[in-house]
Biopython code that builds the backbone (N, CA, C, O; Angstrom):
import numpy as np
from Bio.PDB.StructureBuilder import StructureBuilder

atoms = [
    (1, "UNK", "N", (-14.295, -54.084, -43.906)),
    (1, "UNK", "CA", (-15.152, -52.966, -43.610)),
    (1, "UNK", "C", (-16.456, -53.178, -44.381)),
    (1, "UNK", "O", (-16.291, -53.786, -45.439)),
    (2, "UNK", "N", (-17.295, -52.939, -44.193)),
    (2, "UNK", "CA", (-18.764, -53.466, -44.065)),
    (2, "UNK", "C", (-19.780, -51.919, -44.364)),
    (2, "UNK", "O", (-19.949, -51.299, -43.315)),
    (3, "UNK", "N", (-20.428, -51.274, -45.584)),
    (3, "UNK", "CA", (-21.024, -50.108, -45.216)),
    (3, "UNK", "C", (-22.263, -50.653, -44.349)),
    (3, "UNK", "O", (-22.687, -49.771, -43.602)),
    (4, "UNK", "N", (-22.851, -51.682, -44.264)),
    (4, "UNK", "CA", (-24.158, -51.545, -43.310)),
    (4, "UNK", "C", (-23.791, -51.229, -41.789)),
    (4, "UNK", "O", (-24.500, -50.610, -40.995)),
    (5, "UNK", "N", (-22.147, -51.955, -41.477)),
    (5, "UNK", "CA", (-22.020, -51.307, -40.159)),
    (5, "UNK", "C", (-21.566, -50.105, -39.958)),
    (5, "UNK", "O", (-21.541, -49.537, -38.866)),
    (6, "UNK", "N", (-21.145, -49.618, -41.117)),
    (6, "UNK", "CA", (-20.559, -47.782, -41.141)),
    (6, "UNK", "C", (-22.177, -47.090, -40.861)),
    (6, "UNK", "O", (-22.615, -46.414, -39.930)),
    (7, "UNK", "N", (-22.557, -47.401, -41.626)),
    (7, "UNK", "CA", (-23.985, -47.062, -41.506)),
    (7, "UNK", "C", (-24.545, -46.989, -40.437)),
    (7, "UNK", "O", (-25.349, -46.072, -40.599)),
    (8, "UNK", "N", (-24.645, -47.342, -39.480)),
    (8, "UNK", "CA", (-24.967, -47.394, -38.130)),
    (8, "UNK", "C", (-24.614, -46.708, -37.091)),
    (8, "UNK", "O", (-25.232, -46.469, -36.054)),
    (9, "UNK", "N", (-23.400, -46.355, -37.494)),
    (9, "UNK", "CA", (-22.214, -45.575, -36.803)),
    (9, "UNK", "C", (-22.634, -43.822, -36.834)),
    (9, "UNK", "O", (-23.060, -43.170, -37.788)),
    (10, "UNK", "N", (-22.303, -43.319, -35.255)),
    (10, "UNK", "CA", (-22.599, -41.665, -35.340)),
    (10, "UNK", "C", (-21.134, -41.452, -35.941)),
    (10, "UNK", "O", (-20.427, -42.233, -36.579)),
    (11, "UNK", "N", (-20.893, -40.017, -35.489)),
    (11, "UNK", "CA", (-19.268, -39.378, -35.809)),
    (11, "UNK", "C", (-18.840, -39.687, -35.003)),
    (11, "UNK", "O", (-17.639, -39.515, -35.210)),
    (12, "UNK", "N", (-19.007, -40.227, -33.750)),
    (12, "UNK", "CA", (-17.510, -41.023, -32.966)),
    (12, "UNK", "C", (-17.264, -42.055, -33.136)),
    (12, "UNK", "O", (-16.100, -42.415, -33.313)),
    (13, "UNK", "N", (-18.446, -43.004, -33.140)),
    (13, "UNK", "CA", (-18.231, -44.707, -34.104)),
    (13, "UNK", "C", (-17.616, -44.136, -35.121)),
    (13, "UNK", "O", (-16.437, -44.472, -35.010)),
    (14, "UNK", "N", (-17.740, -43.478, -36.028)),
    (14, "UNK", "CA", (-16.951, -43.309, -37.585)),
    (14, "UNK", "C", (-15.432, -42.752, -37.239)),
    (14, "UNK", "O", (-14.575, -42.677, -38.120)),
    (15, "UNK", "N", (-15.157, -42.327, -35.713)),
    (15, "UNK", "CA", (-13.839, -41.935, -36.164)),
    (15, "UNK", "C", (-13.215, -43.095, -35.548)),
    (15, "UNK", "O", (-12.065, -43.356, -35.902)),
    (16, "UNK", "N", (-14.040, -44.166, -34.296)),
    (16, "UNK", "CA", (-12.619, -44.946, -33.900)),
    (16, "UNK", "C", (-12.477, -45.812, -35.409)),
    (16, "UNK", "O", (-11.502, -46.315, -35.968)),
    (17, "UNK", "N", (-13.697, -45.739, -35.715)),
    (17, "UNK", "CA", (-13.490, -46.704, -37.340)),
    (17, "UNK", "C", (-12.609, -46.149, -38.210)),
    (17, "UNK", "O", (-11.933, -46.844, -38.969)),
    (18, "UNK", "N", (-12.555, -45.049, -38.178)),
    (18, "UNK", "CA", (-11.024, -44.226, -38.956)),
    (18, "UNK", "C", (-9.761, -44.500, -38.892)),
    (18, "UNK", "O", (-8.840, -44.731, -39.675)),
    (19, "UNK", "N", (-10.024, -44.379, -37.189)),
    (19, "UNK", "CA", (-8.503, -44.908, -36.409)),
    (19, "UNK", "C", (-8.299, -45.955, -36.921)),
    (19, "UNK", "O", (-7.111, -46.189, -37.146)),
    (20, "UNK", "N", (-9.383, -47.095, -37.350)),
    (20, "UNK", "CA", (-8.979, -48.484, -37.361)),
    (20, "UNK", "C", (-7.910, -48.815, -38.538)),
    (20, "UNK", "O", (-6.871, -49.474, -38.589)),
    (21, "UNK", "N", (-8.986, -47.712, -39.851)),
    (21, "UNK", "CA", (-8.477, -47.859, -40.871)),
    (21, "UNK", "C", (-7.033, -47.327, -41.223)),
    (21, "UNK", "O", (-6.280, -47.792, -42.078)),
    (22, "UNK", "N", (-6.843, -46.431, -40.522)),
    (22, "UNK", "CA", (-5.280, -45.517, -40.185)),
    (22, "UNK", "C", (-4.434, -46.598, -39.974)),
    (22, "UNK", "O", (-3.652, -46.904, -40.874)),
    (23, "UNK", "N", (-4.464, -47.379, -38.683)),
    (23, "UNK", "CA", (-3.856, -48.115, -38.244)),
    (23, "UNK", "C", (-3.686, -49.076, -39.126)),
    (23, "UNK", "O", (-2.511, -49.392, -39.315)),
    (24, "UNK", "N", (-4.611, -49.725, -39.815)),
    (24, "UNK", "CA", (-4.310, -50.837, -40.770)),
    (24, "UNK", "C", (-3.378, -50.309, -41.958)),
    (24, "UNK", "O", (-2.600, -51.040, -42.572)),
    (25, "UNK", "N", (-3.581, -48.745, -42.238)),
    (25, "UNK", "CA", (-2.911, -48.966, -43.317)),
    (25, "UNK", "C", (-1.310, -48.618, -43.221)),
    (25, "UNK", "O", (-0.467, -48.864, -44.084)),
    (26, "UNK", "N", (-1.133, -48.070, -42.124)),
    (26, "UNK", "CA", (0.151, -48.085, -41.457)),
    (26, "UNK", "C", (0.739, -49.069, -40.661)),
    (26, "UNK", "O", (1.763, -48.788, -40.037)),
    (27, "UNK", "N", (0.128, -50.434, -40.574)),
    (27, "UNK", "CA", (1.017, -51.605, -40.310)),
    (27, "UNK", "C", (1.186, -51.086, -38.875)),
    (27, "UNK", "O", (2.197, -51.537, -38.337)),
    (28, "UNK", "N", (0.315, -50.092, -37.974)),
    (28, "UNK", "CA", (0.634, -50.103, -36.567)),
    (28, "UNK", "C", (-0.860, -50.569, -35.871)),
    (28, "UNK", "O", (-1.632, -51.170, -36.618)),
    (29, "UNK", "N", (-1.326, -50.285, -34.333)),
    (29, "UNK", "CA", (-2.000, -50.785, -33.241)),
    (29, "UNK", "C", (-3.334, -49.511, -33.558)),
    (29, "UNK", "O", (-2.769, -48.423, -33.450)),
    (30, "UNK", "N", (-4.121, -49.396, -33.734)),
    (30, "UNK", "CA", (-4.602, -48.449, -33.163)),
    (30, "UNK", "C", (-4.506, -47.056, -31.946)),
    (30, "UNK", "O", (-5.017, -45.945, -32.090)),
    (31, "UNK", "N", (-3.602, -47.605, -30.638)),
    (31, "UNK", "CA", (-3.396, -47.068, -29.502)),
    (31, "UNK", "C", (-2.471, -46.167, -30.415)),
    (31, "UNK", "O", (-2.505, -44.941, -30.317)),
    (32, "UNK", "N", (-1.678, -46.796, -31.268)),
    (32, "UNK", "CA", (-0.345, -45.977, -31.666)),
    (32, "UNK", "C", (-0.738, -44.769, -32.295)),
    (32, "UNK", "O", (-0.333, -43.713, -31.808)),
    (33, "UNK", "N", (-1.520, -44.753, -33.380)),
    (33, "UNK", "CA", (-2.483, -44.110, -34.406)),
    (33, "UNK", "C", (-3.107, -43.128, -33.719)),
    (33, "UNK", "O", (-3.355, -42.064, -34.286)),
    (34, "UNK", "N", (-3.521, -43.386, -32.124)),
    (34, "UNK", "CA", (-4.136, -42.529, -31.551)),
    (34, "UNK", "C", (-3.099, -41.353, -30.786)),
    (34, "UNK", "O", (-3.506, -40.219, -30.530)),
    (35, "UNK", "N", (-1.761, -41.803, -30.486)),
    (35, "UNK", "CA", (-1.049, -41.293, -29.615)),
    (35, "UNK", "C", (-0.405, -40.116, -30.814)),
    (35, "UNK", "O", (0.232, -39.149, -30.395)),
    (36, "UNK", "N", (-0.611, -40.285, -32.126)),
    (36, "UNK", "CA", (-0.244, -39.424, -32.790)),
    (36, "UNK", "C", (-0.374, -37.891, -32.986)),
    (36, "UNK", "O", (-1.523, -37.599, -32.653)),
    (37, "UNK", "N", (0.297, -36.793, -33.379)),
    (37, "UNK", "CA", (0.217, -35.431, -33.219)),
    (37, "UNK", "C", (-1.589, -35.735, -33.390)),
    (37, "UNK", "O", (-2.141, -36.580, -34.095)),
    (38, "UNK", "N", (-2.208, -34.710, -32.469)),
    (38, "UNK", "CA", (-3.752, -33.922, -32.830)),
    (38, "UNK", "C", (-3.505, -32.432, -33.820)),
    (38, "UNK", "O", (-2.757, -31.471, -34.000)),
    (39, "UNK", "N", (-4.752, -33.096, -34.263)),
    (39, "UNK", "CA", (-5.085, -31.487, -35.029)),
    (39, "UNK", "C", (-6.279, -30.043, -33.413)),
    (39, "UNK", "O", (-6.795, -30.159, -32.302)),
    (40, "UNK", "N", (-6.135, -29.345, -34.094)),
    (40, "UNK", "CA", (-6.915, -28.496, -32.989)),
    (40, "UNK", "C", (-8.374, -28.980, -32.618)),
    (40, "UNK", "O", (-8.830, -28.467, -31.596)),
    (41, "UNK", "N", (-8.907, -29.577, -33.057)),
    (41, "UNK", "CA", (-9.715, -29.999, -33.009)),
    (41, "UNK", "C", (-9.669, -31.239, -32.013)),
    (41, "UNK", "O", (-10.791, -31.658, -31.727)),
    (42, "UNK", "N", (-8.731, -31.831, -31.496)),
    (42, "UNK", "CA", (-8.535, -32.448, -30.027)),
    (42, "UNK", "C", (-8.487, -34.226, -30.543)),
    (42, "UNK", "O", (-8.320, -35.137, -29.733)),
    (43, "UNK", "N", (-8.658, -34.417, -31.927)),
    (43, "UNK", "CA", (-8.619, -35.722, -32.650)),
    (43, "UNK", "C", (-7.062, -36.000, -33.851)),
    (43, "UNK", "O", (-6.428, -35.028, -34.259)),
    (44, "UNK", "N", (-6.814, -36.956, -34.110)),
    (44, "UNK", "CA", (-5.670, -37.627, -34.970)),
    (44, "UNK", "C", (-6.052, -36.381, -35.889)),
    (44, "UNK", "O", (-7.180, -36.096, -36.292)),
    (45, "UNK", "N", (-4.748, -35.640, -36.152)),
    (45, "UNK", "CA", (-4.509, -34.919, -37.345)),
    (45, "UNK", "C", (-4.042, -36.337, -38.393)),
    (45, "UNK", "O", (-3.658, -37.480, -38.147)),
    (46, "UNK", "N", (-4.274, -35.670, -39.466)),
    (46, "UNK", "CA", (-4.130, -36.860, -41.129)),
    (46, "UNK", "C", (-4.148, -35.539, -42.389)),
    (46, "UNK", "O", (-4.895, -34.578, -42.574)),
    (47, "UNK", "N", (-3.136, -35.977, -42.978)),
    (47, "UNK", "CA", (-3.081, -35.466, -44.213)),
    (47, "UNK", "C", (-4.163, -35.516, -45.325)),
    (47, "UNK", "O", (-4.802, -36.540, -45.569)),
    (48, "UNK", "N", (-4.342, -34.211, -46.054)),
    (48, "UNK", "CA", (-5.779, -34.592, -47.057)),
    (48, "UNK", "C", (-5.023, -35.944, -47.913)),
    (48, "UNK", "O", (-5.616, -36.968, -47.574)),
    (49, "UNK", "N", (-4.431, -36.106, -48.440)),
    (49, "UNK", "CA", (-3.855, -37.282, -49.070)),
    (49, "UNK", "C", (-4.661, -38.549, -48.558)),
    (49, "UNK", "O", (-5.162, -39.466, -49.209)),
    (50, "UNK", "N", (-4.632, -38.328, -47.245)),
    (50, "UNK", "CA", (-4.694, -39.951, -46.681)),
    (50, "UNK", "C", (-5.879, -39.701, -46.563)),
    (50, "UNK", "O", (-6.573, -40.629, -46.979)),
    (51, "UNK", "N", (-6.824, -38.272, -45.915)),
    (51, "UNK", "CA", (-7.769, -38.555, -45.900)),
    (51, "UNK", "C", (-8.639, -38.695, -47.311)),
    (51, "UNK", "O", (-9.711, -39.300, -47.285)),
    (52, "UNK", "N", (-8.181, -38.166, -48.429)),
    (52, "UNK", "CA", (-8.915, -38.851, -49.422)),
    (52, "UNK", "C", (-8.684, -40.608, -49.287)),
    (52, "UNK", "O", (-9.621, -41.369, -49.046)),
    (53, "UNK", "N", (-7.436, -41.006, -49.466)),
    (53, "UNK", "CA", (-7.617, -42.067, -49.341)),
    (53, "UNK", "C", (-8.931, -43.145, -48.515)),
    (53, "UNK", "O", (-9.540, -44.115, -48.968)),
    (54, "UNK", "N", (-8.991, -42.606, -47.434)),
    (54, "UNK", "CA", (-10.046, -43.144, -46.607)),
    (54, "UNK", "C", (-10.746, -43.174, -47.155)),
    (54, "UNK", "O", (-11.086, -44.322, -47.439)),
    (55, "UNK", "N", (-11.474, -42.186, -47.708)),
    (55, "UNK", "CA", (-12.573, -41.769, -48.353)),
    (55, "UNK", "C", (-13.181, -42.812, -49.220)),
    (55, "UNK", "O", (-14.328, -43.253, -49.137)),
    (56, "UNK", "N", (-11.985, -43.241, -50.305)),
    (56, "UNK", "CA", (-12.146, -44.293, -51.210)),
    (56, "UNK", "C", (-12.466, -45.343, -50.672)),
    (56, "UNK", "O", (-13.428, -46.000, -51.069)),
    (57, "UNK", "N", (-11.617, -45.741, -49.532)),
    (57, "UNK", "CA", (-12.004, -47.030, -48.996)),
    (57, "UNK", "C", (-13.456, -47.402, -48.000)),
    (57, "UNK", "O", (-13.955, -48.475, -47.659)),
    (58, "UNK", "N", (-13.753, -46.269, -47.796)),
    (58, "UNK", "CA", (-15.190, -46.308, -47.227)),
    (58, "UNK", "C", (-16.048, -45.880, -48.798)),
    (58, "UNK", "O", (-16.908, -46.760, -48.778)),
    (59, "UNK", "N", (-16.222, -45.353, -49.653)),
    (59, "UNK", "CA", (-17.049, -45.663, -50.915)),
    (59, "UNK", "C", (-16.747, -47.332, -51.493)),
    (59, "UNK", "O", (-17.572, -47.788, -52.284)),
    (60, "UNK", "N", (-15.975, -47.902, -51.223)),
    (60, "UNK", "CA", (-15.776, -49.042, -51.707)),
    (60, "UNK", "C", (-16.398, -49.896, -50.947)),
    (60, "UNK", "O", (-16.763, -50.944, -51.481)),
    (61, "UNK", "N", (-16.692, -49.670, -49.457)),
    (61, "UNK", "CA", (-17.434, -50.590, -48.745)),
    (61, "UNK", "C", (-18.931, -50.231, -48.815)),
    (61, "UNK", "O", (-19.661, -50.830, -48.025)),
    (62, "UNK", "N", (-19.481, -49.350, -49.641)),
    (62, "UNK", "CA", (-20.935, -48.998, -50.018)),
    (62, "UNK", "C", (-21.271, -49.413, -51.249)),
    (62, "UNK", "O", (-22.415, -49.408, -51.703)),
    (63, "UNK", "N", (-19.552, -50.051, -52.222)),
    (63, "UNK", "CA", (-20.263, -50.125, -53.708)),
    (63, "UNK", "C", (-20.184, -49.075, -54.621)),
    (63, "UNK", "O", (-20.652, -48.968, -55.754)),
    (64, "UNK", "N", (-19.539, -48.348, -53.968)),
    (64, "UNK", "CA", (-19.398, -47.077, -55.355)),
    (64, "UNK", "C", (-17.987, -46.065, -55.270)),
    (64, "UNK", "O", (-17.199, -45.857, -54.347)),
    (65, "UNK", "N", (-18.025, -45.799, -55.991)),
    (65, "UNK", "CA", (-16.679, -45.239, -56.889)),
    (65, "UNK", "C", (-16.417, -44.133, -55.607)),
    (65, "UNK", "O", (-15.379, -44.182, -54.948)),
    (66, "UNK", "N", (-17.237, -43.369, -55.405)),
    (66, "UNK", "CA", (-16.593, -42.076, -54.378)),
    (66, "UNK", "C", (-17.884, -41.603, -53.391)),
    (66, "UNK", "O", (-18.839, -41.148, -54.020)),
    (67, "UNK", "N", (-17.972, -41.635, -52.483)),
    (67, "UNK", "CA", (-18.683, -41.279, -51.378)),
    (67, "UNK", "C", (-19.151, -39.817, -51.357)),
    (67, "UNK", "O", (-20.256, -39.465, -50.943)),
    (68, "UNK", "N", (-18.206, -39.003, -51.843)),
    (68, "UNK", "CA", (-18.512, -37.549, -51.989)),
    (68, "UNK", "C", (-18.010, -36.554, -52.565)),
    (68, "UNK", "O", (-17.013, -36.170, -51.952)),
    (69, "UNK", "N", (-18.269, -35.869, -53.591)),
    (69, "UNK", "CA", (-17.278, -34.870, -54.533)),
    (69, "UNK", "C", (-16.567, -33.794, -53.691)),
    (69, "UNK", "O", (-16.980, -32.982, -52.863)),
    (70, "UNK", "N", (-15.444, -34.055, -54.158)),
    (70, "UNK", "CA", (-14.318, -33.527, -53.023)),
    (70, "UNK", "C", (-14.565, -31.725, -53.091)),
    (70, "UNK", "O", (-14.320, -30.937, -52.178)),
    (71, "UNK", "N", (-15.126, -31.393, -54.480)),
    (71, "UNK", "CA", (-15.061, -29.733, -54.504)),
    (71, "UNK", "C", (-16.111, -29.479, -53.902)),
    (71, "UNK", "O", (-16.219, -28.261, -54.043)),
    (72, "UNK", "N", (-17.318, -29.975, -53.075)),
    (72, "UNK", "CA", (-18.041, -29.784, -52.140)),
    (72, "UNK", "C", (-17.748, -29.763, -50.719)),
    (72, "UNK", "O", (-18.399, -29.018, -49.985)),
    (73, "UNK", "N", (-16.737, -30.585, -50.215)),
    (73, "UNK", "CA", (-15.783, -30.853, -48.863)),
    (73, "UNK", "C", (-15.388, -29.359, -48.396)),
    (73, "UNK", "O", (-15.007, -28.552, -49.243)),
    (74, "UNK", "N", (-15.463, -29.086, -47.352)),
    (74, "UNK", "CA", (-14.662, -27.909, -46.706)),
    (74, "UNK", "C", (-13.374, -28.494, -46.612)),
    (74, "UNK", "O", (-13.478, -29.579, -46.040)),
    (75, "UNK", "N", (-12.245, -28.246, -46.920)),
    (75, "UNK", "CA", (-10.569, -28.542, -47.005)),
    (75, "UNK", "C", (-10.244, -28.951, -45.405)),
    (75, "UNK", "O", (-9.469, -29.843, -45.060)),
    (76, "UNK", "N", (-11.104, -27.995, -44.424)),
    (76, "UNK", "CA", (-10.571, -27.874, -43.487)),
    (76, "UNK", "C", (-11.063, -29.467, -42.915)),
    (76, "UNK", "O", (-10.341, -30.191, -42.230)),
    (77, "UNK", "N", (-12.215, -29.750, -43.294)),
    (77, "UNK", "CA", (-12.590, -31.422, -42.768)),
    (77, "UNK", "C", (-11.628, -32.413, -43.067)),
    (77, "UNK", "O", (-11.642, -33.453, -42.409)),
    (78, "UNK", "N", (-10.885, -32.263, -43.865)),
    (78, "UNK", "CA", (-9.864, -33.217, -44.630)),
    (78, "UNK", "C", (-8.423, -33.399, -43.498)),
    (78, "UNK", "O", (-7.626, -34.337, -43.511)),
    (79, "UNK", "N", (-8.410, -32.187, -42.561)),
    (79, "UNK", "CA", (-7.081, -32.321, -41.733)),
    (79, "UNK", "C", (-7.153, -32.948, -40.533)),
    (79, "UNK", "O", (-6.301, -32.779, -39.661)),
    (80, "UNK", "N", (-8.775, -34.166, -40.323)),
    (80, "UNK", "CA", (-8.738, -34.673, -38.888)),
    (80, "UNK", "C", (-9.812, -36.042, -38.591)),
    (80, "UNK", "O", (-11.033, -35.919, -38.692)),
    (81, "UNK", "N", (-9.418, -36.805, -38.369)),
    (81, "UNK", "CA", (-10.597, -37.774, -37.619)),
    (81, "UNK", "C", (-11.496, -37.145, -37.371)),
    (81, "UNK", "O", (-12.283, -37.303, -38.304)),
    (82, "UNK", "N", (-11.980, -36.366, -36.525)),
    (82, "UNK", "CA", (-13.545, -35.547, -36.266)),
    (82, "UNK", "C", (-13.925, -34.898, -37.961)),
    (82, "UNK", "O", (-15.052, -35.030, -38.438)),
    (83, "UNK", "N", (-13.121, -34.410, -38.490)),
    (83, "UNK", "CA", (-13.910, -33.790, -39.579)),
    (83, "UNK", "C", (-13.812, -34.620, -40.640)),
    (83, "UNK", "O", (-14.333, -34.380, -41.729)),
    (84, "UNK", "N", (-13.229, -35.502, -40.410)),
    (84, "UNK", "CA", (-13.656, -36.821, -41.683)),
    (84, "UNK", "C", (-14.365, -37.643, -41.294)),
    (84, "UNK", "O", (-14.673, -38.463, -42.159)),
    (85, "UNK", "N", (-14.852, -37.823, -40.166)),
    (85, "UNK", "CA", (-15.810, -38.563, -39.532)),
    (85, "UNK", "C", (-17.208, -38.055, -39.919)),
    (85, "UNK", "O", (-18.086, -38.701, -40.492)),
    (86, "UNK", "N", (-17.257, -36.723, -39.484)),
    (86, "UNK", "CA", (-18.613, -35.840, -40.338)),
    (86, "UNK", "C", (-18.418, -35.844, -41.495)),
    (86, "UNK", "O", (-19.518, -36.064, -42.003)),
    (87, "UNK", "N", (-17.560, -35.718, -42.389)),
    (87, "UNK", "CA", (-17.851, -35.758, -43.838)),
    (87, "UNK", "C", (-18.835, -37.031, -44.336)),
    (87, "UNK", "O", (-19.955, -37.028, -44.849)),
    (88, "UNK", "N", (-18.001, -38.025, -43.991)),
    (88, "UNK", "CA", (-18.372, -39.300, -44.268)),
    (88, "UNK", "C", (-19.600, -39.310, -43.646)),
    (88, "UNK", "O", (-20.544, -39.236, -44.433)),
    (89, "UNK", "N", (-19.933, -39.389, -42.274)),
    (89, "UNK", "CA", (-21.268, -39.364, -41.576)),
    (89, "UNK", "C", (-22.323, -38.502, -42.561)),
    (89, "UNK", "O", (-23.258, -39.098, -43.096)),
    (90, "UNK", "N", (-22.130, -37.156, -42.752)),
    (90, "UNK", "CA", (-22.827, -36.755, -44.007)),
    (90, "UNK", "C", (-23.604, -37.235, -45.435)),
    (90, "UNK", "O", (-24.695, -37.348, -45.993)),
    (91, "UNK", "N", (-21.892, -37.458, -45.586)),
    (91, "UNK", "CA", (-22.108, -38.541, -46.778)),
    (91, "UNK", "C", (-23.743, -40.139, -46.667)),
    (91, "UNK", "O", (-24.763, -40.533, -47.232)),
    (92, "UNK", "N", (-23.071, -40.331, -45.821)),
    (92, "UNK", "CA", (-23.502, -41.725, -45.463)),
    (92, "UNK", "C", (-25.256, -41.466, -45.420)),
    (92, "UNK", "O", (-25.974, -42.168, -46.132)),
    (93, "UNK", "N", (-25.687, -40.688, -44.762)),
    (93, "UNK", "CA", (-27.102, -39.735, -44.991)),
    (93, "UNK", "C", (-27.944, -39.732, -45.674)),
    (93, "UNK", "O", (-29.088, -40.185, -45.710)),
    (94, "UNK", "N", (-26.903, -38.809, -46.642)),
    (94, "UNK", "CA", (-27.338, -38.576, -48.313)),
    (94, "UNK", "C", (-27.454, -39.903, -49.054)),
    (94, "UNK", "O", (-28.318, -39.838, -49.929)),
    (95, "UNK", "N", (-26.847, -41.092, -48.972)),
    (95, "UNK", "CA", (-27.060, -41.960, -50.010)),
    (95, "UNK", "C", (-28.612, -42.068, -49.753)),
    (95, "UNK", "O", (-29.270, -41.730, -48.769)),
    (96, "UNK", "N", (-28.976, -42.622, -50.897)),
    (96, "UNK", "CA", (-30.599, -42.964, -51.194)),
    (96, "UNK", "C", (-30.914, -43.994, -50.117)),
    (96, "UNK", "O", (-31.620, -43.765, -49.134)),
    (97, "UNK", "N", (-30.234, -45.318, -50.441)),
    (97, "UNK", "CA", (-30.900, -46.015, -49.330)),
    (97, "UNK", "C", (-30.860, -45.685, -47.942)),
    (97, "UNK", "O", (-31.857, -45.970, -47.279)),
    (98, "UNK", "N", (-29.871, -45.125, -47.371)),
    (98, "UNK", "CA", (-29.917, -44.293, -46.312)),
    (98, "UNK", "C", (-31.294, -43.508, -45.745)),
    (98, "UNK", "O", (-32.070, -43.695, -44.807)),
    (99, "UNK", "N", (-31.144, -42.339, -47.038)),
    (99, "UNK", "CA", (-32.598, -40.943, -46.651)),
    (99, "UNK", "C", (-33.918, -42.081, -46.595)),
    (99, "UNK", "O", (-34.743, -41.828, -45.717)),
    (100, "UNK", "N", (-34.209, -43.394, -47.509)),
    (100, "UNK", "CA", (-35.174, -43.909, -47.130)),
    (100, "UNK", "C", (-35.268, -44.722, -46.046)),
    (100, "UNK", "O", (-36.279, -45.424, -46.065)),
    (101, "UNK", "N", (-34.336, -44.907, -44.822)),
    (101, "UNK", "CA", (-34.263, -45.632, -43.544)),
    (101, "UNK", "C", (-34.366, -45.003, -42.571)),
    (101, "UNK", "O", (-34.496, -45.506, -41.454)),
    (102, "UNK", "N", (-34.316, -43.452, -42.876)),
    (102, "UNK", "CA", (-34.505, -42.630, -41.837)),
    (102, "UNK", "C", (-36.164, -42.570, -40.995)),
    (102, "UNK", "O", (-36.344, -41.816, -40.038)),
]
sb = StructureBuilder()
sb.init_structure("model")
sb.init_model(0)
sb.init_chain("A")
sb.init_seg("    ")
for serial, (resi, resn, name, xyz) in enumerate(atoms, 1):
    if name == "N":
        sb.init_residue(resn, " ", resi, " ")
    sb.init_atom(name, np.array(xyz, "f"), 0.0, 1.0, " ", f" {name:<3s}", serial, name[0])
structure = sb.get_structure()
């Protein structure tokens, strides 16, 4: 995982990239990852657990320790591909080199 190509990515590039990462870390296909329970929101429900996890692993592909302080996160973004997709998409924004590429 690569942040210059996260970087590039809207919130639907960032969630099949979610899926990807789901899938890798569960040793299954993507298709599988996808066929999994939805949250209401019409995308892969995921546990905040895992979705912190993600989290880490996309700050690690930018170089830094954490992408975004979790007591700023709405809880409710944490229960889905679409709303961890915007978190991160958020995130991704705010970094400095980012706001100066805009």
């Amino acid at each position: 995982m690569d942040g210059g190509n996260l970087a590039g990515l809207d919130e639907t590039g960032l969630g099949v990239e979610i899926v990807n990462i789901l899938a890798s870390l569960q040793k299954r296909s993507p298709e599988d990852v996808a066929a999994d329970p939805l949250h209401d929101d019409g995308t892969v429900a995921v546990t905040s657990m895992v979705a912190v996890w993600v989290l880490a692993r996309v700050a690690e592909a930018f170089g830094r320790r954490r992408l975004v302080r979790l007591d700023r996160v709405d809880g409710a973004d944490l229960h889905s591909v679409a709303g961890l997709a915007r978190v991160i998409h958020q995130a991704i924004r705010s970094l400095p080199a980012m706001r100066g590429a805009a």
